[in-house]
N, C-alpha and C positions, 0 to 999 in steps of 0.2 A: 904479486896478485894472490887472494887468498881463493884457497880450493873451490867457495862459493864462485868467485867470481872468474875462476875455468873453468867449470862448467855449467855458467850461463854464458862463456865466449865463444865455446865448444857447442853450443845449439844455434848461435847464428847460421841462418841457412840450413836448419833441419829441419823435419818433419816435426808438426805439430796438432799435436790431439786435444780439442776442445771437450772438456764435459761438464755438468751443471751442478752437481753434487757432489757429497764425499764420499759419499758410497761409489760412487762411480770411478771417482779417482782412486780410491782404495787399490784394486788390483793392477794396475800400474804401477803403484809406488811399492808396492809387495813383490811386482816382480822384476823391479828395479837391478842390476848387478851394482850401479852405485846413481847416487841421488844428492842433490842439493842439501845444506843441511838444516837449511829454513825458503820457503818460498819466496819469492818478491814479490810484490803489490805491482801490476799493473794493469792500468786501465779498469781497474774497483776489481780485476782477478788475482787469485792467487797462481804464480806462477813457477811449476818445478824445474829443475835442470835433471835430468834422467841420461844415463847409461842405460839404454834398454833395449838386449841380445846382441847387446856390442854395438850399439850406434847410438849418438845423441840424440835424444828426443825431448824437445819441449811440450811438458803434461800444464794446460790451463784449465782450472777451475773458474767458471764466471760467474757461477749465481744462474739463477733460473729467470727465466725470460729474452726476449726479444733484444731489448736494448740493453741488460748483461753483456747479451753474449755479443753482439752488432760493437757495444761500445771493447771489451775487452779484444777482438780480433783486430781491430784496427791501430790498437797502439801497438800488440805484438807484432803485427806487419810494421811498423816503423821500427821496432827492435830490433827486432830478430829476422826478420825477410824470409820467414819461413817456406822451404820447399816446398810443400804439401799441406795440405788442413782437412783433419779429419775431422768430423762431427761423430765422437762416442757415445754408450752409454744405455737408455731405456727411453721407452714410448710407450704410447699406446697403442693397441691393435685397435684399425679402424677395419678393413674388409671381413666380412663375415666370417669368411675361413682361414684367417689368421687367428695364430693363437698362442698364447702363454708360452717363453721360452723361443719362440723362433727369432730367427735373424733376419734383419730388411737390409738391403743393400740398396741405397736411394738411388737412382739413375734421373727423377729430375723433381726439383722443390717448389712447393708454392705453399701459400699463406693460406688460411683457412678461414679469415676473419678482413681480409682485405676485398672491398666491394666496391667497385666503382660502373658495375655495369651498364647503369641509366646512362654511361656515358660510353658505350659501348666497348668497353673492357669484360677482359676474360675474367670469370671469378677468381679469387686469389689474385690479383695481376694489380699490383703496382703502376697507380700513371705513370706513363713515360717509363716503365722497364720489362723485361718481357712477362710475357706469362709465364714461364717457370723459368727456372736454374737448372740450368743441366751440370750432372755429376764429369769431374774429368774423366774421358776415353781413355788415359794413360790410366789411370786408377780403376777404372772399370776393371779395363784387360789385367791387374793386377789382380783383384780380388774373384777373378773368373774362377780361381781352383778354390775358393774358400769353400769350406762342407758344414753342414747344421752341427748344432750339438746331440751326442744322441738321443733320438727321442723327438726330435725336434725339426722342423723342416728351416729350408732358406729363401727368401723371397727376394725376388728384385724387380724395382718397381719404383713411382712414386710415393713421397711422405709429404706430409703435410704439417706445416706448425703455425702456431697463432698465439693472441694472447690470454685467449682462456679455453677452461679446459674442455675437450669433446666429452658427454657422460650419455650415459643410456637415454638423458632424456630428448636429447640431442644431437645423438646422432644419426638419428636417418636424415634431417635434414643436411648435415655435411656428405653421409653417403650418395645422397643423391646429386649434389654439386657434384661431388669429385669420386665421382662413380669408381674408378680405377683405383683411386689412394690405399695403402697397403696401411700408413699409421701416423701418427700425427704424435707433436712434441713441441716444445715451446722456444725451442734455440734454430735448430739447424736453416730452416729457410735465411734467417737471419744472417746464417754466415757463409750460405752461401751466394746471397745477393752482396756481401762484401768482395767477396771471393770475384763473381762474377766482376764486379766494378774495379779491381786493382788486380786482374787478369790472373790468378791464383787457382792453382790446381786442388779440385775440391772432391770430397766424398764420403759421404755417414752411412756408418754399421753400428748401427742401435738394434738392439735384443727388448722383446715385447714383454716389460710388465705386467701390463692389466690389460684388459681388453672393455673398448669402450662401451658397448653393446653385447655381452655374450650372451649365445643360447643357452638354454637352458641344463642342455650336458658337459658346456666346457667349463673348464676352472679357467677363472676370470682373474687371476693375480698371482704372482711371485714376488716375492722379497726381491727389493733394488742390488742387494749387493749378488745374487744369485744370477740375475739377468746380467747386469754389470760385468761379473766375471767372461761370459759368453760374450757378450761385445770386445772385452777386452783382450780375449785369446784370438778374437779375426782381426782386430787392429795388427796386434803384435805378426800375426800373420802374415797380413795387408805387407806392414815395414820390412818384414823380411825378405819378401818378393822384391823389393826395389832396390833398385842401386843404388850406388854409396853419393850418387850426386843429388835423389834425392832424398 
C-alpha cells in the first residue's frame, strides 16, 4: 500500500470538514502534522487525507455552490462513512449586528432561495423536507466551550444558504423572511440536508467575511484566508473535544 493510499484508509470513518475554497482549505493543510501527498478527485472535490492534532481527518474542497457541495458529500459518504461532517470556512453576515471577524455556530439550516409557500410551505422549506436542518446535539454540546477570536464575538444561531448571493440590495428582503438568521453562504444547508437524509451528525463554524448589509460604522469585509483561519482554529477545536470514535 503506498503512503497515499494509508492515509486515505486511515480517514475511513473519521471526521470530515467540507469547505468551498482554497483559501479556506489552506489552514488545515498548514496545520496538518502529516498530509496526503496529492488530493483525490472525488465526487468533482478535491479530497485531502490529514493527520490533524494526532487524528485523521478527511479535508474536502468542493467548489462553491449548492450542488458542489450536495454532489461531493454524498460520494465521500460512500467512501469514506465519515463520523462527523463539518461545514467550514466564511459567510456572510446577514443580522445587523453581526459583524466582520465573528464566528456562527449553525444550530439549524435553511435555504434562502427555496419558495414554495403558495403551497403552504415554510420559506426556505424544501417540499416534502422539513423546514430546516438541525445541527447535531452531539456537536453542539461539543462546541459549547468554543470562545470568539479576540476582538470578535460568537454567535449561535441559524444560517442560511442559497444559490445566489445576499448584497445590500437585497437584503432586507431576506432579513425579513428569516428574521432570526445570523449569515448566509452557498454550501452548508446543502450538506446538511444530505446529512439529515443519510442520518449523519452534522455542524458548521463559518467565520463572517463580509457583511451583507453594513451600517454605516462597521467595516464590512476581511480577507478569506484571515476569517478562514478563525474557522479553522474552532473546527480543529470542535475535533479535539471528541473521542477517538468520532
Amino acid at each position: 500500500m503506498t503512503d497515499d493510499a494509508a492515509a486515505f484508509a486511515a480517514c475511513v470513518g473519521a471526521p470530515a470538514v467540507f469547505v468551498a475554497m482554497p483559501d479556506e482549505a489552506q489552514p488545515f493543510l498548514d496545520a496538518a502534522d502529516a498530509r496526503s501527498a496529492s488530493p483525490q478527485l472525488v465526487g468533482g472535490a478535491d479530497v485531502h487525507a490529514l493527520e490533524l492534532d494526532g487524528r485523521p481527518v478527511l479535508l474536502v474542497r468542493t467548489g462553491i455552490g449548492l450542488v458542489n457541495a450536495a454532489s461531493a458529500l454524498g460520494t465521500v459518504l460512500e467512501l469514506f462513512e465519515p463520523s462527523v461532517v463539518v461545514s467550514a470556512g466564511s459567510a456572510g453576515g446577514l443580522r445587523a449586528d453581526v459583524n466582520v471577524g465573528d464566528l456562527v455556530v449553525g444550530t439549524r439550516f435553511r435555504y434562502t432561495d427555496a419558495d414554495a409557500t403558495a403551497f403552504g410551505y415554510a420559506p426556505g422549506q424544501v417540499p416534502g423536507m422539513p423546514a430546516s436542518y438541525a445541527a447535531s446535539e452531539t456537536l453542539m454540546a461539543a462546541a459549547s466551550t468554543l470562545i470568539a477570536a479576540e476582538g470578535h464575538a460568537l454567535w449561535r444561531g441559524e444560517m442560511l444558504s442559497g444559490g445566489s448571493f445576499v448584497t445590500a440590495e437585497n437584503v432586507g428582503a431576506t432579513r425579513e423572511t428569516f428574521p432570526g438568521a445570523l449569515s448566509t453562504d452557498m454550501e452548508t444547508t446543502a450538506l446538511a440536508q444530505v446529512c439529515h437524509a443519510r442520518g449523519r451528525e452534522f455542524l458548521a463554524l463559518r467565520s463572517i467575511s463580509d457583511l451583507c448589509g453594513p451600517a454605516a460604522d462597521q467595516q464590512f469585509h476581511l480577507e478569506i484566508d484571515t476569517v478562514a483561519a478563525i474557522s479553522a482554529a474552532a473546527v480543529r477545536q470542535l475535533l479535539r473535544g471528541l473521542p477517538r470514535e468520532h
